[in-house]
RORO-54741 format. One record per residue: residue number from 1; residue in three letters; y, x, z of N, C-alpha, C in turn. Coordinates in steps of 0.05 Angstrom, whole numbers, plus 5000, padded with zeros to 4 digits. Layout:
  seq  type    nv    nu    nw   cav   cau   caw    cv    cu    cw
  NUM   Ala     Y     X     Z     Y     X     Z     Y     X     Z
...
REM end
This chain:
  seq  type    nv    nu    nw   cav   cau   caw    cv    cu    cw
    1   Unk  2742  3511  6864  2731  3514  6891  2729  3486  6903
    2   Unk  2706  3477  6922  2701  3455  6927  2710  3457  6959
    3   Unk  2705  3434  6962  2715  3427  7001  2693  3432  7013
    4   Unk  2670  3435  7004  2647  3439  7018  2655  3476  7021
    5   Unk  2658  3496  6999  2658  3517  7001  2682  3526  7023
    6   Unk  2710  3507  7017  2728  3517  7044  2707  3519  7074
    7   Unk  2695  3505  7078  2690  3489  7108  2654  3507  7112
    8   Unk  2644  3512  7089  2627  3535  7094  2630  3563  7101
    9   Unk  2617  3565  7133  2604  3586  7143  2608  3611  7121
   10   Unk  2590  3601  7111  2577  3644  7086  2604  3643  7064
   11   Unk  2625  3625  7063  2637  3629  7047  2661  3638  7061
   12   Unk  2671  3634  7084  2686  3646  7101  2685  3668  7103
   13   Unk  2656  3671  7116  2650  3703  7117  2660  3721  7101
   14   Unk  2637  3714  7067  2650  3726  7045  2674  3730  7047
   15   Unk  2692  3703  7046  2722  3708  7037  2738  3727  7056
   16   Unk  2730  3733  7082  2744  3740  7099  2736  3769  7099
   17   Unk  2717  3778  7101  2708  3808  7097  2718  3817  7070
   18   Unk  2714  3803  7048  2735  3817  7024  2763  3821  7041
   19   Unk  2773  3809  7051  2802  3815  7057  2805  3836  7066
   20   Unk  2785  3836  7087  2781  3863  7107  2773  3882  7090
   21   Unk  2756  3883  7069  2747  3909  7056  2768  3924  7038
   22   Unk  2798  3900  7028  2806  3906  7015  2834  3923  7023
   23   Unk  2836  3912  7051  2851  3919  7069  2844  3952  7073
   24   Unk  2822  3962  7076  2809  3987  7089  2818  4009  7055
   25   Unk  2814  3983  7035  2817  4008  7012  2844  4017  7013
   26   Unk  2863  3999  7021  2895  4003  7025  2900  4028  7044
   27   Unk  2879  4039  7064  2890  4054  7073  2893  4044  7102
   28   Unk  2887  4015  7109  2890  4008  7138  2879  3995  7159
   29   Unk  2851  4015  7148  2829  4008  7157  2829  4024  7184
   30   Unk  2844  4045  7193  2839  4048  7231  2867  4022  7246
   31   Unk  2881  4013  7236  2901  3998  7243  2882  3969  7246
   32   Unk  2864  3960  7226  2859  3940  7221  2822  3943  7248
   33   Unk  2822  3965  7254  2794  3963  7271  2814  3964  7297
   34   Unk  2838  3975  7305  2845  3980  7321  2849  3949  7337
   35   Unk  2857  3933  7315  2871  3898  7319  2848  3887  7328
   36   Unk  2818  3891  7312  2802  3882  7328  2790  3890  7348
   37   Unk  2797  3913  7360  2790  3916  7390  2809  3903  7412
   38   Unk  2836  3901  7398  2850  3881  7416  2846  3855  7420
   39   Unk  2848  3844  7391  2829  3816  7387  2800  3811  7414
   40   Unk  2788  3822  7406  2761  3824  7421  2774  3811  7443
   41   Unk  2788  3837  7453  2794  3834  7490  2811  3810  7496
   42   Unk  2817  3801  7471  2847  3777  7484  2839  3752  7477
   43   Unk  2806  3745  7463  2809  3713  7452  2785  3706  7474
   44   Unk  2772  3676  7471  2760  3668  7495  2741  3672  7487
   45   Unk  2719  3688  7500  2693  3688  7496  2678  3674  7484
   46   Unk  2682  3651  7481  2676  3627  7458  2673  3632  7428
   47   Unk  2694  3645  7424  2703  3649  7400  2689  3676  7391
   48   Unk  2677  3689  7405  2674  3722  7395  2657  3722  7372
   49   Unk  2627  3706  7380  2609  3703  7359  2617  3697  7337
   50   Unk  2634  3679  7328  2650  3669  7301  2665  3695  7296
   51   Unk  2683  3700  7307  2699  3717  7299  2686  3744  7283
   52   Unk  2662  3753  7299  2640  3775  7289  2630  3768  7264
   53   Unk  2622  3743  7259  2609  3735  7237  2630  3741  7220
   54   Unk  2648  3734  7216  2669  3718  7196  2684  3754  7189
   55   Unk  2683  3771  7204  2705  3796  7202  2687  3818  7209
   56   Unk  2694  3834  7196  2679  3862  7208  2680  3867  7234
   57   Unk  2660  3878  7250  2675  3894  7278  2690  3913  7274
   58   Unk  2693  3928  7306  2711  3947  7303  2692  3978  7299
   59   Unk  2663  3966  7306  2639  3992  7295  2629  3989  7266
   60   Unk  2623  3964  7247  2631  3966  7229  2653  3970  7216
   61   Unk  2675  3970  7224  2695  3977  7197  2699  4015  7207
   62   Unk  2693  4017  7233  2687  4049  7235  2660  4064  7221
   63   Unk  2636  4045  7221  2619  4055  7195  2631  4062  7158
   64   Unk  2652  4025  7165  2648  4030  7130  2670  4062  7129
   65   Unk  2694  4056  7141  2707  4084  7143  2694  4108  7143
   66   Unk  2668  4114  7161  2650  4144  7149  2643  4141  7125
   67   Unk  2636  4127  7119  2617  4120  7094  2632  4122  7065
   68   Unk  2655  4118  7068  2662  4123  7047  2685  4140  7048
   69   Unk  2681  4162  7069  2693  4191  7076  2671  4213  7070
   70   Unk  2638  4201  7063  2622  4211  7055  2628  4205  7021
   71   Unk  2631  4176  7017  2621  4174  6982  2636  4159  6979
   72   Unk  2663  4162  6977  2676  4127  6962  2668  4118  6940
   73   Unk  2653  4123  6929  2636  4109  6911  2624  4080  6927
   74   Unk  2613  4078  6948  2606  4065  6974  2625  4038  6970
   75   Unk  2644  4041  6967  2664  4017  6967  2658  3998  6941
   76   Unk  2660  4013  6924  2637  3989  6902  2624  3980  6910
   77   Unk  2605  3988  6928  2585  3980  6928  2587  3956  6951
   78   Unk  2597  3954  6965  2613  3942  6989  2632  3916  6974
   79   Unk  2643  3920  6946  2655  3896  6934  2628  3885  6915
   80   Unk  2619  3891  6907  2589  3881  6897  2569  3870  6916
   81   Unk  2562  3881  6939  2551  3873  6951  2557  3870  6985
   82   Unk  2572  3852  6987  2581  3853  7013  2565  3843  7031
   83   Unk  2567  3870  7052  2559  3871  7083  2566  3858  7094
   84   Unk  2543  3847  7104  2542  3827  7130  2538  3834  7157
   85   Unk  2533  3860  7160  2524  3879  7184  2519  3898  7191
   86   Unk  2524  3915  7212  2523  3939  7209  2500  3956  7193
   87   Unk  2473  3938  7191  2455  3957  7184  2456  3960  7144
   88   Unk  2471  3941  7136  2477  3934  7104  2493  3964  7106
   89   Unk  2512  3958  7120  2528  3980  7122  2526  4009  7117
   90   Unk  2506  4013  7138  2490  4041  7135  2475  4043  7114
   91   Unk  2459  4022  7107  2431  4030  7085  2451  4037  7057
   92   Unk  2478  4020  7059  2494  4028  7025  2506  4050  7030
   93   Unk  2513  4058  7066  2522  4092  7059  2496  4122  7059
   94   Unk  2469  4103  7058  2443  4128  7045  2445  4119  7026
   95   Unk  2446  4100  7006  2447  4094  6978  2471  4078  6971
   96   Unk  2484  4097  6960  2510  4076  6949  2498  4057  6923
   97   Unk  2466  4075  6903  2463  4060  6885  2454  4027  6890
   98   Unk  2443  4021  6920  2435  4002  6931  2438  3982  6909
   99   Unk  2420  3958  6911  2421  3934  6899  2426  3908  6923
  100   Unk  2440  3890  6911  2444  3874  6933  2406  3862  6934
  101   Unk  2417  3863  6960  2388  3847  6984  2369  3874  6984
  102   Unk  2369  3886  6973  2352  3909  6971  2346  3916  7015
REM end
């Protein structure tokens, strides 16, 4: 891994939403939406936009949670092709066969 990939944007993201996704398969995915509704309310408005990018919300990680209370199959699909936003979100819980970028 390079210094350019630490200090990149889309690779943060990436790296940071795997955590979160992997976190939700553990089982602590309403604990882990709950933190970011506190988060939200407690950092400086500055920071929110980053923080959104980089981590699920607290309405995405309540999507991916239906979604794969509909199809956990969904969660594959979610480590193959990770969501960037709520609407990725939804389109892989009408098609879990989804292709990424599709």
């Amino acid at each position: 891994m390079g210094l350019v990939q630490l200090v990149s944007s889309s690779f943060t993201s990436r790296f940071e939403r795997t955590a979160d996704l992997q976190t939700i398969e553990l089982g602590y995915g309403p604990g882990l939406e709950s933190y970011r509704k506190w988060l939200y309310r407690n950092i400086p408005p500055s920071r929110l936009e980053e923080k959104k990018r980089d981590y699920f919300s607290p309405v995405e990680i309540e999507a991916i949670l239906h979604a794969r209370e509909l199809n956990g199959e969904v969660m594959r699909t979610f480590a193959r092709c990770m969501p960037m936003n709520l609407a990725e979100i939804e389109a892989a819980e009408k098609n879990p066969a989804i292709r990424c970028g599709d």
